[in-house]
Each structure stands twice: as C-alpha cells, then as structure tokens.
C-alpha positions, 0 to 999 in steps of 0.5 A, a space after each residue: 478575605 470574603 467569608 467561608 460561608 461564600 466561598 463555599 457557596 460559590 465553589 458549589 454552585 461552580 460544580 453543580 454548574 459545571 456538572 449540569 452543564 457536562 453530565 448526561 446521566 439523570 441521576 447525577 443531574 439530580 445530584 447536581 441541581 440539589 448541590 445547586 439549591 444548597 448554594 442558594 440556602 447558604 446565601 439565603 441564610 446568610 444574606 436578606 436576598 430572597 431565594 427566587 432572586 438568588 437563583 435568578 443572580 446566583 444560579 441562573 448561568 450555564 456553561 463551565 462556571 468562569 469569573 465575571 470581569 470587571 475594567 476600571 479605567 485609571 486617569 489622571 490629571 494635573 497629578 489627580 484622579 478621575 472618579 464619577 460618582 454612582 448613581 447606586 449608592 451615591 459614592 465614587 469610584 473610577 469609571 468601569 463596569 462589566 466586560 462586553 462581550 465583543 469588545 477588547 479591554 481597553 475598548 471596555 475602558 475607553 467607553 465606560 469614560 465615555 459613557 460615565 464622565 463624558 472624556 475621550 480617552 484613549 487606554 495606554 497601559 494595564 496596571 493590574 489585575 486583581 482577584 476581587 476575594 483577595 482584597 478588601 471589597 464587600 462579599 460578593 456571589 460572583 468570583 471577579 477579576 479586575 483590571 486596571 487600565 490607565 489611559 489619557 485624556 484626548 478630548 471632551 469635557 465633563 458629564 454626567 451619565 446614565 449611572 453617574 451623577 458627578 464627575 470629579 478630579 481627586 488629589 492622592 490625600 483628598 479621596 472622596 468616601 469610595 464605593 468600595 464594591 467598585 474600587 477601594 482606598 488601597 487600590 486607588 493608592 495603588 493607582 498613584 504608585 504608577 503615576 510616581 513610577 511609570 516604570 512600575 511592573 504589572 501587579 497581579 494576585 
C-alpha cells in the first residue's frame, strides 16, 4: 500500500483540481490553489523532486481530477511470456504504456507490441484491472489503473523500440529482474494463472 503522506497529497491536489476547475468565487479560488501548493510541499518534502518540477507533473492538470490508465499487453508463447526490456531503467516488463486518447484499449495493447517488440498481435481478452495503490509497485503521484490485455502473436518477429532495448520470451520460474513501476512479480504470476485457466474470471481490485 503507498505511503499516507501521498495518498493525502494526491486527494488534495484532487480537491484543489476539481474546486479550481468548478468554483467561481475568488476567494475560494485562492482557497483551492493554496491547497493545491500544500500538495506539492508534501511531495517536495517527501521526495528529491523539485518543487517547479512537481508542479509541472503533479499540478499542472485541469479539469475533474480522474486516474491515468495504463495497458500492459500479456502474450505467450510455447507457454512463456513476452517482456521488453525499458530503456528508463534497464528492467523488463510487459509491452504497455499510457491510454491514447482515440483509441480503444486493446488498440493501445496491439500498438505498444508493436511499437516495443516489433510483433503483431491482435488483443483476445481483458485479464485485469488493477488499482495501482493496491499493489505492490514503487509510490506514485498519480492514481493508476492497469489493464491487462492478453493477445496472440500473428506476425512479425522481434525488435527492439524507441524505448525498448531487449526483447525476450520468459518461463513462469526463470522472470528476468522486473521494472516494478511497470509490472511486478505477482502480477506476471498472475498472468500465467489464465494461461493454465483460460476459464478464469476478470480480476479487478
């Protein structure tokens, strides 16, 4: 579970979002946007971030407050898993990223493949959707849903990406070491549980 200290900076940069967004009165603008910079003095505290940067990360969004979304893409073959390596941090996880405004989910899961291990795929089923908080990945400043998607191989072969170095097919007891801001080591177990049981109902926090 993250920290209490960003879980409270997050809700509050929530309501001072929401109020900035809504309110029509000065006063409370005020309000709101000095609850807005007490969120970013939580994480500045917290964290070796620079405030300027926090705000440009953190605080910078308009609008009714609403969590990011992010899509990993589960495929197997010959009973292993497809994982990239990150170009970030050198680790491995499976081919995703961030929803694109435009396009459905499994669109987002068929391109990232693409994009990062240079298979076409074409997405069969949702496996999960995760509440990030609820599981064990490093603190983040945004509140992040993942989805699973699995899909099946129909053409290409492997490639590295732009943000990918390696690209790589992984036994359930042989998992390379995992970029846990992306994927950790329950949820790629987790992924093998539907290879073994297809049958297997939707998981969601």
């Amino acid at each position: 579970m993250e920290p209490k200290w960003l879980e409270w900076a997050k809700q509050l940069q929530s309501i001072a979002q929401a109020g900035l967004t809504y309110s029509n009165d000065v006063y409370d603008l005020e309000r709101f946007e000095s609850i807005r910079n007490i969120s970013v003095d939580i994480l500045a505290q917290h964290t070796d971030i620079e405030t300027t940067v926090i705000k440009d990360l953190f605080a910078n969004e308009t609008g009714y407050a609403t969590p990011k979304v992010d899509i990993r893409a589960v495929v197997f073959q010959d009973e292993k898993i497809l994982m990239v390596r990150e170009n970030m941090d050198g680790l491995w996880a499976l081919p995703g990223g961030w929803a694109d405004i435009g396009l459905a989910p499994s669109e987002v899961a068929v391109k990232e493949v693409a994009e990062e291990s240079g298979f076409d795929v074409k997405a069969t089923k949702l496996l999960a959707v995760m509440d990030m908080k609820c599981h064990p990945h490093p603190p983040s400043s945004y509140h992040i849903y993942k989805l699973f998607i699995q899909c099946e191989i129909i053409g290409g072969k492997p490639k590295k990406g732009i943000e990918t170095s390696d690209v790589n097919f992984f036994a359930e007891n042989e998992l390379p070491p995992l970029s846990t801001a992306r994927n950790t080591t329950s949820q790629i177990e987790m992924a093998f549980t539907y290879l073994k049981n297809p049958q297997k109902p939707i998981y969601f926090d």
